[in-house]
N, CA, C and O atoms as CSV, one atom per row, in Angstrom:
chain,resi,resn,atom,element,x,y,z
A,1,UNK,N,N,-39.946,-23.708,-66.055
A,1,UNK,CA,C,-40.103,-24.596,-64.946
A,1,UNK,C,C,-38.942,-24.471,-63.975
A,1,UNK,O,O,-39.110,-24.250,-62.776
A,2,UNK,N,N,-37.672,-24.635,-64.590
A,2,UNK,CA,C,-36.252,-24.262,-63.636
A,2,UNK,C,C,-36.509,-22.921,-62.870
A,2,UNK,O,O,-36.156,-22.923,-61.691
A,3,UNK,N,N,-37.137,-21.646,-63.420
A,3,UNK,CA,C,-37.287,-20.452,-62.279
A,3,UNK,C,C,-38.159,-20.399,-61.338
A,3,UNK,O,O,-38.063,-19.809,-60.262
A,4,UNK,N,N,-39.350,-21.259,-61.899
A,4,UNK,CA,C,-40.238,-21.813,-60.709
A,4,UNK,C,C,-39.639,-22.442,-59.577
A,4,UNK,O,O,-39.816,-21.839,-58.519
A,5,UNK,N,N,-38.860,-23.679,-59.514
A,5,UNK,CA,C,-38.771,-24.097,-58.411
A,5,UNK,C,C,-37.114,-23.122,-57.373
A,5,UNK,O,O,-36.901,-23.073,-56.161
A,6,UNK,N,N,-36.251,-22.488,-58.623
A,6,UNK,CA,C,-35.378,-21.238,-57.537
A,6,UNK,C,C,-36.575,-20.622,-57.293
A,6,UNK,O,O,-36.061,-20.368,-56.203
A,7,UNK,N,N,-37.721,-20.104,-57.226
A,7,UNK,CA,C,-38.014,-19.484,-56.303
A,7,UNK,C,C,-38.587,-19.939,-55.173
A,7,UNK,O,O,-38.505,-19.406,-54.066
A,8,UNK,N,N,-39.116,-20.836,-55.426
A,8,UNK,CA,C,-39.995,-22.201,-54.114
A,8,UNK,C,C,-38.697,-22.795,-53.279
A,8,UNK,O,O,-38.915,-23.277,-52.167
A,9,UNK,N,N,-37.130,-22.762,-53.885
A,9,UNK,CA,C,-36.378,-22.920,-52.950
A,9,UNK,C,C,-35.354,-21.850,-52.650
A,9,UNK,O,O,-34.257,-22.114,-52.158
A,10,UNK,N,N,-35.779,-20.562,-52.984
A,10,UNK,CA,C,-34.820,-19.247,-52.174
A,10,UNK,C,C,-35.232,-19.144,-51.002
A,10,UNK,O,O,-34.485,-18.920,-50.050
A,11,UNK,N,N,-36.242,-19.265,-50.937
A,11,UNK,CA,C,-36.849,-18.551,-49.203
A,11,UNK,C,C,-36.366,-19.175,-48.138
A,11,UNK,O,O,-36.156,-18.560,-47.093
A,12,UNK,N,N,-36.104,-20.621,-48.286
A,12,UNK,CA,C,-35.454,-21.623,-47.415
A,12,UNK,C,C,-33.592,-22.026,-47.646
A,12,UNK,O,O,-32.880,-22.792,-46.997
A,13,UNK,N,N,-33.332,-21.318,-48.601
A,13,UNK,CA,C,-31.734,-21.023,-48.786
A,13,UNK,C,C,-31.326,-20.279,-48.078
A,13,UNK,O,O,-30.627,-20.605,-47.118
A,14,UNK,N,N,-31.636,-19.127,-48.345
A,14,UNK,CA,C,-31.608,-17.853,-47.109
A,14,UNK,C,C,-30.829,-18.030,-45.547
A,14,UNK,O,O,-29.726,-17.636,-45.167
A,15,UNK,N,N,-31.925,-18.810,-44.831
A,15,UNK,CA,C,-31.842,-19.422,-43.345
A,15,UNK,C,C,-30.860,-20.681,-43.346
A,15,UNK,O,O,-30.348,-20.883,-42.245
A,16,UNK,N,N,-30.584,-21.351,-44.112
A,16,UNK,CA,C,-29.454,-22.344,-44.166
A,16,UNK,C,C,-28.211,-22.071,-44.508
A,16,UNK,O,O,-27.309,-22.884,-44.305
A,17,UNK,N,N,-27.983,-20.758,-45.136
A,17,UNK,CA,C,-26.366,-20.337,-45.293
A,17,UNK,C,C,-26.647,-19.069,-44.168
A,17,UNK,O,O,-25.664,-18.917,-43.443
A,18,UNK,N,N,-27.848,-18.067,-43.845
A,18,UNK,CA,C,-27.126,-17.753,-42.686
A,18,UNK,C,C,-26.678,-18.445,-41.647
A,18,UNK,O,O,-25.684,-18.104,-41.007
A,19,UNK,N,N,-27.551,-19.729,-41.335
A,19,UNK,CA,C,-26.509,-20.794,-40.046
A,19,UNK,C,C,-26.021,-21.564,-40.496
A,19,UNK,O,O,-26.214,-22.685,-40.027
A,20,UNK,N,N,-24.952,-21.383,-41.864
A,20,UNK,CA,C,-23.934,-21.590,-41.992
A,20,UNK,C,C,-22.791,-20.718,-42.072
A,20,UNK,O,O,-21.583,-20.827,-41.862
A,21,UNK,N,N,-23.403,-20.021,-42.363
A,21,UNK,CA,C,-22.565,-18.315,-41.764
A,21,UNK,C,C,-22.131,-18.087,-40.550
A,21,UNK,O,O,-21.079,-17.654,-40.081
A,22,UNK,N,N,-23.052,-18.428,-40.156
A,22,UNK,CA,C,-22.927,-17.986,-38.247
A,22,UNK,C,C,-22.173,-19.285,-37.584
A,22,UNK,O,O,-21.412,-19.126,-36.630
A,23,UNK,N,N,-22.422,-20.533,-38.126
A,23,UNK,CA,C,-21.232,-21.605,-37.541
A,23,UNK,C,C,-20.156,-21.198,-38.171
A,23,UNK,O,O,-19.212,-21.432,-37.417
A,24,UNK,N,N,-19.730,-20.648,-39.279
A,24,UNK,CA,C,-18.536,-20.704,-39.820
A,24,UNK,C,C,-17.458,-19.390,-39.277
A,24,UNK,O,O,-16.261,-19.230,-39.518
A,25,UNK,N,N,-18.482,-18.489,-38.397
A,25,UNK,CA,C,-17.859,-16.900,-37.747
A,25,UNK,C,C,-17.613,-17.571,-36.722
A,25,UNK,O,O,-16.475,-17.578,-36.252
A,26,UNK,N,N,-18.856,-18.428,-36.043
A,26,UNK,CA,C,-18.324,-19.161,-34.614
A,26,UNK,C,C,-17.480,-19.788,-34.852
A,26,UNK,O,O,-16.742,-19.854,-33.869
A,27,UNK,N,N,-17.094,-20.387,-35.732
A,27,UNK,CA,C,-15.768,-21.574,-35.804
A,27,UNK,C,C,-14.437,-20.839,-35.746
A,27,UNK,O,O,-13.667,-20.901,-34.788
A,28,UNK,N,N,-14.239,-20.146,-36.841
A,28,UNK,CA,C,-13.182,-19.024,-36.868
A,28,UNK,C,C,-12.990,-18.243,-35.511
A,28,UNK,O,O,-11.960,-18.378,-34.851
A,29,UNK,N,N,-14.311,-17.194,-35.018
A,29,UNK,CA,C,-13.710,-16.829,-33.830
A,29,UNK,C,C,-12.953,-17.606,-32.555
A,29,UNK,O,O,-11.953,-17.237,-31.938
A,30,UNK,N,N,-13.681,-18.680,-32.389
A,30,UNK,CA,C,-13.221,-19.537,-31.325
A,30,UNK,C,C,-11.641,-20.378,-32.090
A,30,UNK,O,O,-10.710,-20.812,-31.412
A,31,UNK,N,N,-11.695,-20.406,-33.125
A,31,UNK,CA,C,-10.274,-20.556,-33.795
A,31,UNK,C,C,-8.896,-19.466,-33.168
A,31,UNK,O,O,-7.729,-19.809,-32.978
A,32,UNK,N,N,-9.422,-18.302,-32.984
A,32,UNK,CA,C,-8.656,-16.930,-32.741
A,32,UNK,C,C,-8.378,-17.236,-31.529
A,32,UNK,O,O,-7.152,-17.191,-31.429
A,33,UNK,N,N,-8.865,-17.535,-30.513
A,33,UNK,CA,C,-9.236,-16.976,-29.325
A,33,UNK,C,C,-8.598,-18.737,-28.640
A,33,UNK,O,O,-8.104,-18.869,-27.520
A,34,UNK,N,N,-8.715,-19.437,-29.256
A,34,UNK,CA,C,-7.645,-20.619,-28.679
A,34,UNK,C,C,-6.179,-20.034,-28.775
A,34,UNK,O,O,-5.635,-19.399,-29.679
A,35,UNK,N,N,-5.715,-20.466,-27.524
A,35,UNK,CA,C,-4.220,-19.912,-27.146
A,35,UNK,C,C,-3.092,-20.945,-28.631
A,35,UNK,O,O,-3.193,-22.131,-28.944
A,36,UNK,N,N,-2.362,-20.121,-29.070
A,36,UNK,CA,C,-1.895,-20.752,-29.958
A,36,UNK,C,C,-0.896,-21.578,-29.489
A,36,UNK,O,O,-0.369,-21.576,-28.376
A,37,UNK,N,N,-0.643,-22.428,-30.636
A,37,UNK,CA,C,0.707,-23.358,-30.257
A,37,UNK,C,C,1.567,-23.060,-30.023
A,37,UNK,O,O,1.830,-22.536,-31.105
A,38,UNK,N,N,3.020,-22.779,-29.033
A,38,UNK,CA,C,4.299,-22.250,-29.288
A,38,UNK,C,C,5.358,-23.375,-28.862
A,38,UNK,O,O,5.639,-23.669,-27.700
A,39,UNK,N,N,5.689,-23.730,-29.583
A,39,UNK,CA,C,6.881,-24.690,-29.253
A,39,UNK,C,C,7.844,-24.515,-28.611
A,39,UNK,O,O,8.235,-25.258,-27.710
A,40,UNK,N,N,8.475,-23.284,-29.067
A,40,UNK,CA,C,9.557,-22.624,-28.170
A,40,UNK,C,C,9.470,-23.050,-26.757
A,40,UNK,O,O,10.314,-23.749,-26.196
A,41,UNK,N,N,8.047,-22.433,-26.049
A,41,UNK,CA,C,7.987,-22.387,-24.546
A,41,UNK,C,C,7.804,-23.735,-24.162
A,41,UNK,O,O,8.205,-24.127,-23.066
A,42,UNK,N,N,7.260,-24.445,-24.932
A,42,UNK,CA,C,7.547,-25.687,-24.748
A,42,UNK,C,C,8.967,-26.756,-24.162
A,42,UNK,O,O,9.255,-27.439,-23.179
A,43,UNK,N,N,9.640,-26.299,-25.671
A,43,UNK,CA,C,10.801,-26.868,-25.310
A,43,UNK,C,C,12.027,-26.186,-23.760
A,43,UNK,O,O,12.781,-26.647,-22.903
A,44,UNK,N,N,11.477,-24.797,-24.269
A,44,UNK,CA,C,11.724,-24.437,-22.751
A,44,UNK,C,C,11.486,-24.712,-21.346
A,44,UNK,O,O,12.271,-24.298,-20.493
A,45,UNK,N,N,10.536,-25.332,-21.076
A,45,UNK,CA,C,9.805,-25.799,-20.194
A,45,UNK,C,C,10.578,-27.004,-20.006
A,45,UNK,O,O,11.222,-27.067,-18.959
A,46,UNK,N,N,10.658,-28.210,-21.007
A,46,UNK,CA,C,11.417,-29.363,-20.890
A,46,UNK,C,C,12.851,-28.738,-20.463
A,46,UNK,O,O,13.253,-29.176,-19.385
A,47,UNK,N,N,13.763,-27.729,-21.148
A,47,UNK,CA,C,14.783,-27.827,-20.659
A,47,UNK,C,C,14.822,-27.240,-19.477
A,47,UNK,O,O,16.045,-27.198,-19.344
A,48,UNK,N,N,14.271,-26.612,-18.234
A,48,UNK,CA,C,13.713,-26.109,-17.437
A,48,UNK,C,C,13.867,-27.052,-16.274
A,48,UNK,O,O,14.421,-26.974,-15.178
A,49,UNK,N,N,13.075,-28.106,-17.005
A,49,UNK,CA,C,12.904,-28.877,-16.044
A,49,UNK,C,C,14.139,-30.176,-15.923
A,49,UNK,O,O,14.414,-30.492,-14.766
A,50,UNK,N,N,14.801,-30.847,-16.925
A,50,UNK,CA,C,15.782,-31.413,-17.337
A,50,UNK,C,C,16.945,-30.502,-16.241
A,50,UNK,O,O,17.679,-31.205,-15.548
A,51,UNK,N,N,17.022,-29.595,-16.170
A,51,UNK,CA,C,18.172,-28.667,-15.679
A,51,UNK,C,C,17.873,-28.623,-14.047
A,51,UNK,O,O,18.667,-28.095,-13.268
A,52,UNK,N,N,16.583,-29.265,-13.610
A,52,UNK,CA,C,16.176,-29.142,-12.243
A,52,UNK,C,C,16.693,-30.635,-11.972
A,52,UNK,O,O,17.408,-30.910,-11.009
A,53,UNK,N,N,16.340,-31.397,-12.745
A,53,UNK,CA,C,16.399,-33.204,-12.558
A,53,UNK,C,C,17.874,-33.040,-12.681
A,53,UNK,O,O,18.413,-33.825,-11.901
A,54,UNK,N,N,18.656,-32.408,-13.281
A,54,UNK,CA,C,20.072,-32.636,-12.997
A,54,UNK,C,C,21.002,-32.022,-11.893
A,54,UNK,O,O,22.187,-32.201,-11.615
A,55,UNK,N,N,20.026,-31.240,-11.378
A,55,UNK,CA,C,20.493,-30.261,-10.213
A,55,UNK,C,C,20.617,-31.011,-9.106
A,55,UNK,O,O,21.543,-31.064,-8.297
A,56,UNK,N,N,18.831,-32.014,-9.177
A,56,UNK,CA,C,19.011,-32.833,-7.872
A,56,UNK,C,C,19.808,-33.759,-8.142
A,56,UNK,O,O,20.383,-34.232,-7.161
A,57,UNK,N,N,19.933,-33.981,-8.645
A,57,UNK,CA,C,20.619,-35.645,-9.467
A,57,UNK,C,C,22.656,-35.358,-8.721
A,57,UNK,O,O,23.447,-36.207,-8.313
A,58,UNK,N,N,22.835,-33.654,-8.865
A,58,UNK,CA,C,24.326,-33.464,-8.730
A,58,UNK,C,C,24.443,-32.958,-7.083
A,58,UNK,O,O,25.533,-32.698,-6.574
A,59,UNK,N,N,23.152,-32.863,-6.347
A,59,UNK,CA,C,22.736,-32.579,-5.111
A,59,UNK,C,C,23.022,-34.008,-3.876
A,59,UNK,O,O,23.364,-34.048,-2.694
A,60,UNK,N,N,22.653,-35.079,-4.955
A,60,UNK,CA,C,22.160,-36.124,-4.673
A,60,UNK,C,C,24.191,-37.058,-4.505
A,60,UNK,O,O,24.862,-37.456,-3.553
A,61,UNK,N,N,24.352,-37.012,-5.691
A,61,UNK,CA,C,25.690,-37.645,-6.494
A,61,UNK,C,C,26.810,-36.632,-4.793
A,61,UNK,O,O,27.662,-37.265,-4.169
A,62,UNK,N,N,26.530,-35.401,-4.510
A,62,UNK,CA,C,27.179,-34.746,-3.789
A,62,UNK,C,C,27.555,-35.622,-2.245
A,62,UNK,O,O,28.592,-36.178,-1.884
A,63,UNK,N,N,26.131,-35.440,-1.518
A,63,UNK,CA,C,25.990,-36.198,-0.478
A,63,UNK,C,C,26.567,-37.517,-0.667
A,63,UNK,O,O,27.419,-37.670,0.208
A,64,UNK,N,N,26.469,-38.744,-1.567
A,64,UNK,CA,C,26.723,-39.178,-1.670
A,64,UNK,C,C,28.510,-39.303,-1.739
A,64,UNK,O,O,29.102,-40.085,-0.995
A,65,UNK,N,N,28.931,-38.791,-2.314
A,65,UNK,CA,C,30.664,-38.105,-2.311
A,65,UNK,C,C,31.279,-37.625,-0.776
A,65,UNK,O,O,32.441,-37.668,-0.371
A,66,UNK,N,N,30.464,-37.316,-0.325
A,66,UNK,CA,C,30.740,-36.751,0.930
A,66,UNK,C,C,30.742,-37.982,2.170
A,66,UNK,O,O,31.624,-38.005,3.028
A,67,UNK,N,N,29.704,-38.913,2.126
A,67,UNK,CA,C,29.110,-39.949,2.628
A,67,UNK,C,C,30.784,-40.923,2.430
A,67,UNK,O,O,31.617,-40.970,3.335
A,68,UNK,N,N,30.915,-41.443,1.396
A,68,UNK,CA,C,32.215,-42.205,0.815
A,68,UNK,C,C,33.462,-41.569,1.040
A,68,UNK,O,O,34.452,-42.194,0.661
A,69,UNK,N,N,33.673,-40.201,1.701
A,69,UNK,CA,C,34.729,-39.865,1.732
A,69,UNK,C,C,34.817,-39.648,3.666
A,69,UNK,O,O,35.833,-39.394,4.313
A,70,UNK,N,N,33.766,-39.799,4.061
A,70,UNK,CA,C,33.797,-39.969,5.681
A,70,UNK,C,C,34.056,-41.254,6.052
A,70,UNK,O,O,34.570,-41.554,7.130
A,71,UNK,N,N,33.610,-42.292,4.922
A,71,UNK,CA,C,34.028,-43.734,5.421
A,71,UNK,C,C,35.423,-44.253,5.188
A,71,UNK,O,O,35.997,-44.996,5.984
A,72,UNK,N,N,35.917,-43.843,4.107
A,72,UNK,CA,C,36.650,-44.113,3.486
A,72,UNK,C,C,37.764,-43.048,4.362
A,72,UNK,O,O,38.727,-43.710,4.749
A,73,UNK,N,N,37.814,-42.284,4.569
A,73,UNK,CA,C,38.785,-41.399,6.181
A,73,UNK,C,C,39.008,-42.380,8.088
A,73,UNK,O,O,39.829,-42.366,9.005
A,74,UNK,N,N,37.590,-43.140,7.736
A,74,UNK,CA,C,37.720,-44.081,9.053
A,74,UNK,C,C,38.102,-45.148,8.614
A,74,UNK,O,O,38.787,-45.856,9.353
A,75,UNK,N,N,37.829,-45.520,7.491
A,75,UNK,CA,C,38.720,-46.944,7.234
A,75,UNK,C,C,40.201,-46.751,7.018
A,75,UNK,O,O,40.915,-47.587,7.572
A,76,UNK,N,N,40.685,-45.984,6.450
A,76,UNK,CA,C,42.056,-45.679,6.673
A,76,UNK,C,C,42.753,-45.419,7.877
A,76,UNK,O,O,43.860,-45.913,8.090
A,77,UNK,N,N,42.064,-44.534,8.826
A,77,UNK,CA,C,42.346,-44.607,9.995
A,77,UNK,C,C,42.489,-46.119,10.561
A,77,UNK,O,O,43.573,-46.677,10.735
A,78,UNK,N,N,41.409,-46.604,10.782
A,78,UNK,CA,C,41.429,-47.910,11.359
A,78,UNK,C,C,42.604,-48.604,10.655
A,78,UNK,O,O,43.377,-49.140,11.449
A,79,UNK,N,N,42.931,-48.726,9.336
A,79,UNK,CA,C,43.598,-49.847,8.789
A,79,UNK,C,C,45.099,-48.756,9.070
A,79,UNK,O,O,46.092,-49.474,8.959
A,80,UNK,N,N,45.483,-47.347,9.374
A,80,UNK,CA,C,46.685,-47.474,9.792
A,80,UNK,C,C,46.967,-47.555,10.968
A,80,UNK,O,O,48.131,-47.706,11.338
A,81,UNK,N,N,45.703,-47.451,11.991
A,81,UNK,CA,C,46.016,-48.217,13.231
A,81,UNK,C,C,46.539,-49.605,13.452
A,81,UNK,O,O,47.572,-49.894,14.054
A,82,UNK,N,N,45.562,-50.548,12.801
A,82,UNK,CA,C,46.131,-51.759,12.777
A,82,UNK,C,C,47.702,-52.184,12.255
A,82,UNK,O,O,48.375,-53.093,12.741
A,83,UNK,N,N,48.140,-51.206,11.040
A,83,UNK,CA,C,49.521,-51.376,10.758
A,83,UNK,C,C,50.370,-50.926,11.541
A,83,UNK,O,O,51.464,-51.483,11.443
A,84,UNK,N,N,50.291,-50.079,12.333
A,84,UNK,CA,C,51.132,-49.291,13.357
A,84,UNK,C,C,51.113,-50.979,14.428
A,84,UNK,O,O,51.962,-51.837,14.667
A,85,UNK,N,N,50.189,-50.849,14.675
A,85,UNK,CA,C,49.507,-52.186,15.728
A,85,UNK,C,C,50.632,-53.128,15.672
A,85,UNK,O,O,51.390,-53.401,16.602
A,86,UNK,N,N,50.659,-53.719,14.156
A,86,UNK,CA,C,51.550,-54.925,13.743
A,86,UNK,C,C,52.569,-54.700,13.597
A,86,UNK,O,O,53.223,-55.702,13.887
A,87,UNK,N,N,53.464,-53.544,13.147
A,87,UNK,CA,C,55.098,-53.639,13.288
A,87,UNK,C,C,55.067,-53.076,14.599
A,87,UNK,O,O,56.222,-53.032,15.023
A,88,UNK,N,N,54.152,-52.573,15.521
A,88,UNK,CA,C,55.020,-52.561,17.297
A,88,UNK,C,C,54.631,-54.383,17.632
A,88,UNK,O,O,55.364,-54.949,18.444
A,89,UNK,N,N,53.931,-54.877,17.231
A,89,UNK,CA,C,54.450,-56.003,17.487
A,89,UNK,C,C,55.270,-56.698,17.274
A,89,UNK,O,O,55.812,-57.245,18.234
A,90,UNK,N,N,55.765,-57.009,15.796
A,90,UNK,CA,C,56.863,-57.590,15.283
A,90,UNK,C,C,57.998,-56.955,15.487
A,90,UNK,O,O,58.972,-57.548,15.025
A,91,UNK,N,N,58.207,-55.992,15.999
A,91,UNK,CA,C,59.280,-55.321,15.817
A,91,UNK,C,C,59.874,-54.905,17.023
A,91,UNK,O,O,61.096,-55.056,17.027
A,92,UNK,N,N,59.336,-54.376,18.155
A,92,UNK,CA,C,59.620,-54.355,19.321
A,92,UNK,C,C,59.088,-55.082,20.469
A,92,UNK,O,O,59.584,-54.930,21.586
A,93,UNK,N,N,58.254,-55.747,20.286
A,93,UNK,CA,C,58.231,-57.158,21.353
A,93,UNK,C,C,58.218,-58.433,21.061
A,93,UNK,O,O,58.203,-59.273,21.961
């Protein structure tokens, strides 16, 4: 009775492991053919870009330095004008 029904169910085994065959080649190939992971370029990429954000950041910090050192040249001016200002006053008139 057991060889009776393997044969009433080979004919329909057949067609269910070949399309499981054929999903399991499709799965794998398209497994291959996805670009793999690389971390490396990854982290490269972050430091890449980290090294740009600090570029502007020291671009930025620059102008700024430059900005504070033009004001800071007229305020001195001005404030040793005014001291010059005050001992010709006190001092010779």
């Amino acid at each position: 009775m057991a060889g009776l029904t393997i044969r009433k169910l080979l004919p329909a085994f057949f067609p269910v492991a070949m399309e499981i065959f054929r999903h399991f080649k499709r799965d794998f190939s398209h497994n291959n053919n996805i670009k793999k992971f690389n971390e490396s370029e990854e982290k490269l990429a972050t430091i890449e870009n980290l090294i740009v954000k600090v570029e502007k950041k020291a671009l930025i910090n620059r102008e700024e330095i430059r900005a504070f050192k033009t004001q800071f040249v007229v305020w001195a001016v001005i404030n040793s004008a005014l001291l010059i200002a005050i001992f010709v006053k006190l001092f010779f008139l």
